[in-house]
BAFI-3210 file (N, C-alpha, C; in Angstrom, 3 decimals, decimal comma, padded with zeros to 6 digits):
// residues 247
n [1|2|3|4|5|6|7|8|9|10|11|12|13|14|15|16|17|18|19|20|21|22|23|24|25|26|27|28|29|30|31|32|33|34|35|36|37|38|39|40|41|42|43|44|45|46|47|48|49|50|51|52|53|54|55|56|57|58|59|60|61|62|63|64|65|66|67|68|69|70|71|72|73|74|75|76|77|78|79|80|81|82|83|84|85|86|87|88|89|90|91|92|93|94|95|96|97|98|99|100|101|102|103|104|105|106|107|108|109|110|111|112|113|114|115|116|117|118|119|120|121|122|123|124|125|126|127|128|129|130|131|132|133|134|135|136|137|138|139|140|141|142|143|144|145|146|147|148|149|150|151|152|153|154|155|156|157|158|159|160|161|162|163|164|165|166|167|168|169|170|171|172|173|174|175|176|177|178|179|180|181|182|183|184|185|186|187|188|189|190|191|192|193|194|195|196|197|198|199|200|201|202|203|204|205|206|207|208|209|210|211|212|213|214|215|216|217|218|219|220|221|222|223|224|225|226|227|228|229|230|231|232|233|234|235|236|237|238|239|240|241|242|243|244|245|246|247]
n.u [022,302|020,311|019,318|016,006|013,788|011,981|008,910|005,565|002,076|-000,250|-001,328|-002,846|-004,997|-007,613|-010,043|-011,785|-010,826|-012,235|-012,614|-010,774|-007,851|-006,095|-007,442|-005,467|-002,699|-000,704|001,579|001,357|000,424|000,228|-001,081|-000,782|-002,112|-000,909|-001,414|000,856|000,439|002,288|004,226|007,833|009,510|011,522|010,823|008,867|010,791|012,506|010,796|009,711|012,182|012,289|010,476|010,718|012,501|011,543|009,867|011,080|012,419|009,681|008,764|010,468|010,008|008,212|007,828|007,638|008,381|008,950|008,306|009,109|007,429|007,145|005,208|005,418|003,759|000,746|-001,654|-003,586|-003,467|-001,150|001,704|004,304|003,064|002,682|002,885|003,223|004,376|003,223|005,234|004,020|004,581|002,629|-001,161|-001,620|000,824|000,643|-001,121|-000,290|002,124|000,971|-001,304|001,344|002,234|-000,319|-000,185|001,638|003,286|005,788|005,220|003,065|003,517|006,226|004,065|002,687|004,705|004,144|004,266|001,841|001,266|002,488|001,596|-001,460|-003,139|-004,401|-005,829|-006,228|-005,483|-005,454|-004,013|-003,726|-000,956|-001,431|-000,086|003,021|005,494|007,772|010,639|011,036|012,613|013,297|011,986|013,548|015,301|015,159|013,567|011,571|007,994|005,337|001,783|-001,493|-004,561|-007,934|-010,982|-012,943|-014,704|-015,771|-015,055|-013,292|-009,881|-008,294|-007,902|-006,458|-004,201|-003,348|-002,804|-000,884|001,356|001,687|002,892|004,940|006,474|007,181|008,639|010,768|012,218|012,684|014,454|013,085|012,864|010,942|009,406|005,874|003,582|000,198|-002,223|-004,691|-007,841|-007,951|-008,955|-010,272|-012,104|-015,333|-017,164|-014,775|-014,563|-014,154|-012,295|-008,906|-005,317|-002,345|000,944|003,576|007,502|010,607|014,105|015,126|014,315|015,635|015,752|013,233|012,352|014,416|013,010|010,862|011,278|012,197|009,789|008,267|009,636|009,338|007,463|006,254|006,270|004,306|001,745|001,748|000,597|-001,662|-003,603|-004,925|-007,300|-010,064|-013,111|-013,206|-012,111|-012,000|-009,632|-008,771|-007,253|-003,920|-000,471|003,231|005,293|008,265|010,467|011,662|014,551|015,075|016,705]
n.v [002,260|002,950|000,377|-000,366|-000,140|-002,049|-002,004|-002,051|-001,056|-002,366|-002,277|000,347|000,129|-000,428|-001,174|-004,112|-007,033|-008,915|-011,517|-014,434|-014,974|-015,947|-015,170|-013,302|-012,950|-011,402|-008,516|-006,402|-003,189|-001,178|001,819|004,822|007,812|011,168|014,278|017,295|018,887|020,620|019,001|018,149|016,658|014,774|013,938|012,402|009,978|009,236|008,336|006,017|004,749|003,881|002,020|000,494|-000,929|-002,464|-004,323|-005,740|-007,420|-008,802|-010,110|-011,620|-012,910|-011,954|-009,399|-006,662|-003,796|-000,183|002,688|005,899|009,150|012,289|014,834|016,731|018,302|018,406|019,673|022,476|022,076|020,191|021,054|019,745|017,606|014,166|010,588|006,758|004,178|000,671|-002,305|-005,587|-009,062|-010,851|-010,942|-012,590|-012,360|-009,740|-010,558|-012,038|-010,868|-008,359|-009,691|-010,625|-008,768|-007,389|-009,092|-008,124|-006,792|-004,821|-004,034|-002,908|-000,613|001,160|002,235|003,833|006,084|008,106|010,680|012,607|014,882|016,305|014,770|014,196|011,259|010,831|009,051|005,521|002,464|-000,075|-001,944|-003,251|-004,323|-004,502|-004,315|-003,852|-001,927|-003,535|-003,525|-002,614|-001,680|-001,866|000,749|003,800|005,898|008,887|009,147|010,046|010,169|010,448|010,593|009,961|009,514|008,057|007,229|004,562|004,339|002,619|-000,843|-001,536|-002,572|-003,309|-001,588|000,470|-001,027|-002,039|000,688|001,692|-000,027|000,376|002,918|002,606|000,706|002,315|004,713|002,783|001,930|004,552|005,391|007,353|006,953|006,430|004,281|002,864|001,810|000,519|000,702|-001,251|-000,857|-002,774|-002,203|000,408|002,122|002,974|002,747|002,674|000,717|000,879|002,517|003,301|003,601|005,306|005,497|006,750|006,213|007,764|008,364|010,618|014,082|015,442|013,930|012,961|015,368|015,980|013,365|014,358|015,942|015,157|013,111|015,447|015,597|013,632|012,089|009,866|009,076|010,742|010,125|007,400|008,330|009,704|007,984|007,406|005,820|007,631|007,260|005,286|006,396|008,841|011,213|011,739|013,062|014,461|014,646|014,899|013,807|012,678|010,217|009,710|009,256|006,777|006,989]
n.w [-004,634|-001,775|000,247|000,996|003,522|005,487|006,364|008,292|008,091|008,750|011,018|010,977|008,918|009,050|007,352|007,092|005,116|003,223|001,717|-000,043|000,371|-001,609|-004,084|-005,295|-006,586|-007,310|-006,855|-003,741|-002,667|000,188|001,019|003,267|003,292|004,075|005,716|006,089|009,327|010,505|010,565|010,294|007,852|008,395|010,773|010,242|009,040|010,890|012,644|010,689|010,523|012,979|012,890|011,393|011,922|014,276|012,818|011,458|013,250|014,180|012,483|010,745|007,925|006,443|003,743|003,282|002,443|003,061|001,453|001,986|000,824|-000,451|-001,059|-003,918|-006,217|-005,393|-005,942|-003,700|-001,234|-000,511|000,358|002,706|002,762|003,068|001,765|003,119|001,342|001,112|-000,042|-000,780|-001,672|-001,875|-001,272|000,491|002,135|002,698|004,577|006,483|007,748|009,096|010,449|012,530|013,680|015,008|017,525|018,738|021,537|021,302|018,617|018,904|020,534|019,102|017,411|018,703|018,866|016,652|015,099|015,207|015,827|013,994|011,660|009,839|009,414|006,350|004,486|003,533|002,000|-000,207|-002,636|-005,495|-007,681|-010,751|-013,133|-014,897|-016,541|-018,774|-017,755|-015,546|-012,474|-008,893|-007,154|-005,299|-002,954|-004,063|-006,701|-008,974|-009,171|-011,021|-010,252|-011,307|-010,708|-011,710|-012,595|-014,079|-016,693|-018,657|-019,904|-018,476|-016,742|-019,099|-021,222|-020,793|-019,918|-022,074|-023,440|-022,321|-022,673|-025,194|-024,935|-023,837|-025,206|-027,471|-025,641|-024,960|-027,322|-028,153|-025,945|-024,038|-021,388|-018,257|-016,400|-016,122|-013,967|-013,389|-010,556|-009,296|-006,953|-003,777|-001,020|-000,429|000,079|000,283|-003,126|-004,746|-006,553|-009,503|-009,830|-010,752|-010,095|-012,108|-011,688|-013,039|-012,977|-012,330|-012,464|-011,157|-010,803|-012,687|-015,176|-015,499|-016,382|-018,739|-020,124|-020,813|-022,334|-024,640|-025,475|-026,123|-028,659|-030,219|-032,577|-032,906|-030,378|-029,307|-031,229|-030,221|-027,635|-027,739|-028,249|-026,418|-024,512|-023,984|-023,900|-022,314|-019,850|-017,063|-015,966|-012,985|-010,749|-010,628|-010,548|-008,470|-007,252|-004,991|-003,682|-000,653|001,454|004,423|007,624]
ca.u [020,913|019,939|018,454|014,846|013,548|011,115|007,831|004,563|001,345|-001,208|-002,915|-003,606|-005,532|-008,846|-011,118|-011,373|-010,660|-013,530|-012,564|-009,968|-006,760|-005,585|-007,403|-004,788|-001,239|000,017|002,385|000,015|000,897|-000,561|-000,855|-000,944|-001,406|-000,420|-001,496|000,910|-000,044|003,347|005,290|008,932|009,633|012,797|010,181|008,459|011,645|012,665|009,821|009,674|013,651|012,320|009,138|011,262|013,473|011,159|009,533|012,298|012,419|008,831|007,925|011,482|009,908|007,291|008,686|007,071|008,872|007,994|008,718|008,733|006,991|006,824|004,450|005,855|002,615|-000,525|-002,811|-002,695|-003,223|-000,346|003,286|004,461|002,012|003,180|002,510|003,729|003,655|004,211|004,924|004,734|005,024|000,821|-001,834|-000,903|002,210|000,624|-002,110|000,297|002,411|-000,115|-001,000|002,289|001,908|-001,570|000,022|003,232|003,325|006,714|005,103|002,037|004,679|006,296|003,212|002,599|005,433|003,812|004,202|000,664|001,734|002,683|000,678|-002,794|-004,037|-006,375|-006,147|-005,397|-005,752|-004,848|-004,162|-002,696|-000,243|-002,295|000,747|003,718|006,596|008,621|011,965|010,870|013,738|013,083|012,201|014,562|015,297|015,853|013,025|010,299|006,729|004,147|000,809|-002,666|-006,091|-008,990|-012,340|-012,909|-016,362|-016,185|-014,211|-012,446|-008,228|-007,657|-007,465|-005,516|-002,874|-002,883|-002,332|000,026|001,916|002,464|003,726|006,048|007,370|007,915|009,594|012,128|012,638|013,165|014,985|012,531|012,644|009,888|008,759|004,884|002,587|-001,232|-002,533|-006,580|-007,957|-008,778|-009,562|-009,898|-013,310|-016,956|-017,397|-013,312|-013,985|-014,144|-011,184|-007,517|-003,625|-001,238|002,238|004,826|008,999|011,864|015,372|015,249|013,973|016,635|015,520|011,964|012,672|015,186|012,007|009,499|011,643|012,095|008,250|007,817|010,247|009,120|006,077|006,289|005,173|003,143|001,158|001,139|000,137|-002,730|-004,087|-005,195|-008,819|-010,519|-013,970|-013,019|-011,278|-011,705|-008,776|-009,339|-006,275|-002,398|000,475|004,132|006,305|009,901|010,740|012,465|015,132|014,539|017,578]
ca.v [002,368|002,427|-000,216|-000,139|-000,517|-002,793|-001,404|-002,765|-000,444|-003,068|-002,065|001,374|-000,344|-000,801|-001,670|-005,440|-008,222|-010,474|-012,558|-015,178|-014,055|-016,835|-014,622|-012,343|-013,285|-009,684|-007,628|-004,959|-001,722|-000,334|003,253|005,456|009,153|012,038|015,537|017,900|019,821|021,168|018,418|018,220|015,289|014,278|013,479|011,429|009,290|009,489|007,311|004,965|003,947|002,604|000,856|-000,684|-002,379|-003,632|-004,805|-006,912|-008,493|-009,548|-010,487|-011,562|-013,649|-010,672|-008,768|-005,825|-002,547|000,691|004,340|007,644|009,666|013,431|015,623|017,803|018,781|017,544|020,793|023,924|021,279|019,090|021,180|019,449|016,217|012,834|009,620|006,000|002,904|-000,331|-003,323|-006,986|-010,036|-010,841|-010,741|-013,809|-011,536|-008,970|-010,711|-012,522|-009,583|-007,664|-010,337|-010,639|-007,236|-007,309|-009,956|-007,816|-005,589|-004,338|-003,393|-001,644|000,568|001,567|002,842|004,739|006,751|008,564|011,979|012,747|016,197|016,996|014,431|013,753|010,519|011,372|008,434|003,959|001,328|-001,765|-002,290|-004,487|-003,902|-005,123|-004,501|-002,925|-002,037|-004,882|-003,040|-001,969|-001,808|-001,114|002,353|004,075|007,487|010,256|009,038|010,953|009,474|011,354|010,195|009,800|008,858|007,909|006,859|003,819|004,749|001,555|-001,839|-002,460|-001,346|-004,056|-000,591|001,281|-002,068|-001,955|001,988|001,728|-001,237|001,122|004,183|002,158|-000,023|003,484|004,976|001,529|001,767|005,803|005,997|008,104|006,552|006,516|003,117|003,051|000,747|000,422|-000,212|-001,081|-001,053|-003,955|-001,715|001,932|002,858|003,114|003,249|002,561|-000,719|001,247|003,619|002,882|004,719|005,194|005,494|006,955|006,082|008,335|007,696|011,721|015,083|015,326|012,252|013,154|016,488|015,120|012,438|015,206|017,010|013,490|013,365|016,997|015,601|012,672|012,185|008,121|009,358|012,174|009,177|006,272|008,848|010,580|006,259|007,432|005,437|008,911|006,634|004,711|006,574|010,354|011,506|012,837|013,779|014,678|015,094|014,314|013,529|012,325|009,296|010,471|008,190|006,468|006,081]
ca.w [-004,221|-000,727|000,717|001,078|004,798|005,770|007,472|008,125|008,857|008,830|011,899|010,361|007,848|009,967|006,826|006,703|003,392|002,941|000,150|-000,097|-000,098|-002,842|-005,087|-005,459|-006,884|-008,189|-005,548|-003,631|-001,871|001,061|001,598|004,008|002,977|005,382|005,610|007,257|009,903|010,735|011,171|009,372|007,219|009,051|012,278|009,998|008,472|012,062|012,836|009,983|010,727|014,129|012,979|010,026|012,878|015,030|011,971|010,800|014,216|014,983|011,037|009,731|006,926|005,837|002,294|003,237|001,985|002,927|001,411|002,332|-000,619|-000,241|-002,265|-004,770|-006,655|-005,321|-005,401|-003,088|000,890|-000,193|000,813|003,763|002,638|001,949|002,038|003,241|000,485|001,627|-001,048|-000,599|-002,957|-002,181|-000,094|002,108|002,383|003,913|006,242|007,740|008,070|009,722|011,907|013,512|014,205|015,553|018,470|019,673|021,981|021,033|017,293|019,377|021,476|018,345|016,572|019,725|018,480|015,311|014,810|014,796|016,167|012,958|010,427|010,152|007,860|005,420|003,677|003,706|000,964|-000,261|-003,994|-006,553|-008,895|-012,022|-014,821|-014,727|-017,354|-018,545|-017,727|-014,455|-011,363|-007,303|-006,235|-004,732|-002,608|-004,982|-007,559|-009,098|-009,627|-011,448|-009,805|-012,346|-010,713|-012,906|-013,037|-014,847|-016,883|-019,268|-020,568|-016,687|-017,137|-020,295|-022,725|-020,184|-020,092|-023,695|-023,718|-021,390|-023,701|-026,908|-025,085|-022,837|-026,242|-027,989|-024,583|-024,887|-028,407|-028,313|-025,121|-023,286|-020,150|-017,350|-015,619|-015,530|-013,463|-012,132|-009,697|-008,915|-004,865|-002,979|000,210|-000,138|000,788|-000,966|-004,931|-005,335|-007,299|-010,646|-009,925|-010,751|-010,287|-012,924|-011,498|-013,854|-012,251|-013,129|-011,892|-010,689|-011,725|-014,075|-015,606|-015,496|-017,619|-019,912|-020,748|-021,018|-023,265|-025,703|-025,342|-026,758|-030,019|-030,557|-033,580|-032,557|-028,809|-029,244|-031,242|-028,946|-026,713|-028,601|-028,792|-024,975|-024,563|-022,885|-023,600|-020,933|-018,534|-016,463|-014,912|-011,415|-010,073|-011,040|-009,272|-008,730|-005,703|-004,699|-002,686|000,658|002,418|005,237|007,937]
c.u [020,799|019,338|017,132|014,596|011,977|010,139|006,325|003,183|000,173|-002,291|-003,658|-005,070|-007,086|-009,852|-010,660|-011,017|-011,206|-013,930|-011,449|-008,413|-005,677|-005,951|-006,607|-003,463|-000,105|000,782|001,192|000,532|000,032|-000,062|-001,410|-000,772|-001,718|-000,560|-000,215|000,315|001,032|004,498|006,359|009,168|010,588|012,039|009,547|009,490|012,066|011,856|009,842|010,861|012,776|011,310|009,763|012,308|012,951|009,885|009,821|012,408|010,915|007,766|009,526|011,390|008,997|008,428|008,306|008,167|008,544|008,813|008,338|008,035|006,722|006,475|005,483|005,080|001,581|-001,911|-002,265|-002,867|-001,873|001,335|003,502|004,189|003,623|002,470|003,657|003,437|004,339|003,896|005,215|004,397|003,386|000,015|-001,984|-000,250|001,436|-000,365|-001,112|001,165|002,067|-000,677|-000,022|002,313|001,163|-001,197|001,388|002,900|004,675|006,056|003,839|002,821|005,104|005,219|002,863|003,035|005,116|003,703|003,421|000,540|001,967|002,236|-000,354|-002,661|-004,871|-006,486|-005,516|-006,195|-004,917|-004,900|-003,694|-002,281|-000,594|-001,042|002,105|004,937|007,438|010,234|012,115|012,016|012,737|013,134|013,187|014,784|015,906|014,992|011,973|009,271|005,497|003,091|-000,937|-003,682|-007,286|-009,856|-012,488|-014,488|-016,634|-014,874|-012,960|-010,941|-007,575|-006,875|-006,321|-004,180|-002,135|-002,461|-001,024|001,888|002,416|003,093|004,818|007,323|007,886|008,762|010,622|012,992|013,746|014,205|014,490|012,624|011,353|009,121|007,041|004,212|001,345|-001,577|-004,182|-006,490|-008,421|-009,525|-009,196|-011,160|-014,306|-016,370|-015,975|-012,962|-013,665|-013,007|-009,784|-006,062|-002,921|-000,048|003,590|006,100|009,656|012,731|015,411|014,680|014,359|015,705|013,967|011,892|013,352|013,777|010,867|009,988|011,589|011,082|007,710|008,153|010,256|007,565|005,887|004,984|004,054|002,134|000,455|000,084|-001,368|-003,862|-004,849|-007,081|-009,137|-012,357|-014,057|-012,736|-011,816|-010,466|-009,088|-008,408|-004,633|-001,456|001,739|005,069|007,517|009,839|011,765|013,132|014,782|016,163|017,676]
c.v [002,061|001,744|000,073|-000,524|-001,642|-002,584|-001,982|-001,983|-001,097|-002,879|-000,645|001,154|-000,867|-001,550|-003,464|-006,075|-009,229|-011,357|-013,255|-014,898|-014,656|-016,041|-013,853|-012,659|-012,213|-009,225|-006,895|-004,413|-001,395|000,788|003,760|007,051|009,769|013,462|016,202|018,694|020,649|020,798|018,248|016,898|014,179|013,700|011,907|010,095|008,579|007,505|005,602|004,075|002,963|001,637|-000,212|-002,054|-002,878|-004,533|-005,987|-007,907|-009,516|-010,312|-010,639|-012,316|-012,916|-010,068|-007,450|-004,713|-001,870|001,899|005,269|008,383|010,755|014,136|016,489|019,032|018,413|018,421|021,560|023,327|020,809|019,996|020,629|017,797|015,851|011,719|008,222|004,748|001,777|-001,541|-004,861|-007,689|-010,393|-010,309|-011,322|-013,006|-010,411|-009,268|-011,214|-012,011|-008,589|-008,408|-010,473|-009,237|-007,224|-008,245|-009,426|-006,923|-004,710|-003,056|-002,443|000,035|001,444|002,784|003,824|005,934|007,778|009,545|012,445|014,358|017,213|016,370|013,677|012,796|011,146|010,261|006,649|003,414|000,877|-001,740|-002,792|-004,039|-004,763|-004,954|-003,355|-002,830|-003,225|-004,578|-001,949|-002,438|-001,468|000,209|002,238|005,166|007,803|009,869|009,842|010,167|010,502|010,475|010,674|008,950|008,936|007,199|005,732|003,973|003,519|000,416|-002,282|-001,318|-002,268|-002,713|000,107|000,644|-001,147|-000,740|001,786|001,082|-000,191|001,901|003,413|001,829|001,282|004,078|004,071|002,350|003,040|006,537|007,115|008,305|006,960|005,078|003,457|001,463|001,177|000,062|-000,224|-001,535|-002,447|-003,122|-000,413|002,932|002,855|003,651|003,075|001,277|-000,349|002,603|002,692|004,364|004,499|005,731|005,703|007,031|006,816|007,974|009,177|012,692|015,511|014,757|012,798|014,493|016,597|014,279|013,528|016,313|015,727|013,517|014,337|016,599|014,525|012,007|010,542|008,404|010,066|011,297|008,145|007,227|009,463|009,299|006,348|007,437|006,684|008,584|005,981|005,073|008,519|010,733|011,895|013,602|013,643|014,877|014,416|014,511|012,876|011,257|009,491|009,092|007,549|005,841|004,552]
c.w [-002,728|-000,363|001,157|002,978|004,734|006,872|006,951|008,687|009,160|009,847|012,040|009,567|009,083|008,846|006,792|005,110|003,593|001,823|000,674|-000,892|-001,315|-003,958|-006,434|-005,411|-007,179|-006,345|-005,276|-002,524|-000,747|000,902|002,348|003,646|004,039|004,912|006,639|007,739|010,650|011,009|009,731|009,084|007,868|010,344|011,259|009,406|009,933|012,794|011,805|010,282|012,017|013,711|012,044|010,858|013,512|013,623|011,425|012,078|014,638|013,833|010,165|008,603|005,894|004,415|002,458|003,041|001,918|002,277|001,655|000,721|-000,197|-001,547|-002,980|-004,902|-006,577|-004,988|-004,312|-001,724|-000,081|000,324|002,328|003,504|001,973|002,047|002,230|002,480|001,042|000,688|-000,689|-001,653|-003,113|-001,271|000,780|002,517|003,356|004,826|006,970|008,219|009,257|010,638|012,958|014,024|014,836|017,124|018,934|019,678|021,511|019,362|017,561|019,971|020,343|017,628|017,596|019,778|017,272|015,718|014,778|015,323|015,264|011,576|010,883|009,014|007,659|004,740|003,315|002,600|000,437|-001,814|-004,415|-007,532|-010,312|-013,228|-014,094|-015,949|-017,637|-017,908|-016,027|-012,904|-009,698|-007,575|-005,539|-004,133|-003,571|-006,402|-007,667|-009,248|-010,294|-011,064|-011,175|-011,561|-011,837|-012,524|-014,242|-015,020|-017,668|-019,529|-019,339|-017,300|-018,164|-021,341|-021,893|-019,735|-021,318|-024,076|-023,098|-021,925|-024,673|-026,141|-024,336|-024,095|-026,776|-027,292|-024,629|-026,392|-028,542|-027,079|-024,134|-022,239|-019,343|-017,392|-015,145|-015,313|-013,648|-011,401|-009,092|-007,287|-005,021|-002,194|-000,032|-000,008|-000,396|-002,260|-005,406|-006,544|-008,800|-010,946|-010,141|-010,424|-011,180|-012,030|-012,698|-012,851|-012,884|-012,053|-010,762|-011,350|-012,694|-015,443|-016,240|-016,738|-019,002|-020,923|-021,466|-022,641|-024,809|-025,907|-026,747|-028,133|-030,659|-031,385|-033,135|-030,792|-028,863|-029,784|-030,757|-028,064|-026,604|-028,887|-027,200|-024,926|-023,751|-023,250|-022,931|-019,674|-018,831|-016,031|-013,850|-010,822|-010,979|-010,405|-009,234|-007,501|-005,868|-003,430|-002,006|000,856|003,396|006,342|008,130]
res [x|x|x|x|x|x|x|x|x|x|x|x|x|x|x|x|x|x|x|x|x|x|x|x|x|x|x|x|x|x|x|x|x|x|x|x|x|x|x|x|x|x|x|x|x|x|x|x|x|x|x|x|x|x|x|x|x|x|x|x|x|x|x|x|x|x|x|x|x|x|x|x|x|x|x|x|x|x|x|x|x|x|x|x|x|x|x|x|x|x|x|x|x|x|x|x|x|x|x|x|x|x|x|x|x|x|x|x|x|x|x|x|x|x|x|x|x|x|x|x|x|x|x|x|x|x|x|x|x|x|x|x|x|x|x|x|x|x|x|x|x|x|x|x|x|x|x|x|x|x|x|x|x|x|x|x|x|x|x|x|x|x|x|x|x|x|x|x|x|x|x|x|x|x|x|x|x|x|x|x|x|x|x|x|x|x|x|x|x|x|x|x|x|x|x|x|x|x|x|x|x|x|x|x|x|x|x|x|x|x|x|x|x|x|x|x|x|x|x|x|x|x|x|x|x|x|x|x|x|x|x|x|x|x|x|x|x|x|x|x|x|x|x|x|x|x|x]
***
């Protein structure tokens, strides 16, 4: 497995956090998503290698971990699109993160550097990893993720744990494979407090097809699966991407 790099975009992140950051004990992701506009992925990896080193020098106690994530399938804008996730252990973790950043010039210079030639943001927030698989490993380049937004219309994400719980135990039991999380916003702009992400992990596309095919032959899954609260929850979006390297 390649080592993960260590990158910090914190001063992307313009919306503030006006609560107490003790609140919040769970790991939480930033993202950064990226439209292209013609730029090649390799500019953007390019980039991340250097921000991940001066990263490590001016925050060497930070956990922050970032990945590359390039669209697959995310509707007819995303070829070219990706996005940047970055994970730390809380939310102390990443203010003070993001502060050391906010006080070096070295980590301003850097950001100076962004490809913006060839990607536009469309999109930053802050979320918490509210549950995740019990059998769950590090991401890694060369993984798949199937992406699931939703609308939370009633009962918060307790049913969508608990869904989450049977098909995972049947996926163990049956050998299915696929690592799923959630994750709800802290910071991701108006009306987001009642939205969540599902995150499905595969090891590779392989992996991911192999599972889908288990899925298809499996009366245990097709079950759990069919147990899917859809009184609680909309879907909004779908989609599935590959985690890029990062020199």
């Amino acid at each position: 497995m390649q080592k993960a790099k260590r990158f910090v975009a914190g001063t992307m992140l313009t919306a503030g956090v006006l609560f107490a950051t003790s609140v919040f004990a769970n790991p939480v992701v930033m993202r950064v998503g990226l439209d292209s506009t013609g730029g090649q992925i390799n500019t953007m990896q390019s980039f991340l290698s250097r921000a991940s080193q001066v990263a490590s020098r001016i925050s060497p106690n930070g956990s922050g971990t970032a990945l590359l994530i390039a669209n697959n399938f995310h509707g007819p804008s995303s070829p070219g699109g990706a996005s940047v996730a970055i994970t730390f252990d809380s939310l102390e973790d990443w203010a003070a993160v993001t502060a050391a950043q906010r006080t070096s010039s070295e980590w301003q210079s850097v950001m100076q550097t962004f490809p913006a030639d060839g990607y536009a943001i469309n999109f930053q927030g802050l979320s918490e990893i509210a549950w995740q698989s019990p059998n769950a490993t590090p991401p890694a380049p060369g993984n798949v993720l199937l992406v699931y937004n939703f609308n939370i219309l009633q009962g918060g994400i307790q049913p969508m744990i608990a869904f989450l719980e049977r098909v995972t135990e049947v996926g163990l039991r049956e050998n299915i494979g696929g690592q799923p999380s959630i994750l709800t916003p802290i910071v991701a702009g108006a009306g987001t407090n009642q939205t969540a992400t599902v995150l499905v992990r595969f090891e590779n596309g392989a992996a991911w097809a192999e599972a889908t095919a288990k899925q298809n032959a499996s009366s245990a899954w097709q079950a759990a699966f069919a147990s899917f609260p859809v009184q609680n929850y909309q879907v909004t979006y779908q989609g599935m991407s590959t985690i890029v390297p990062v020199p």
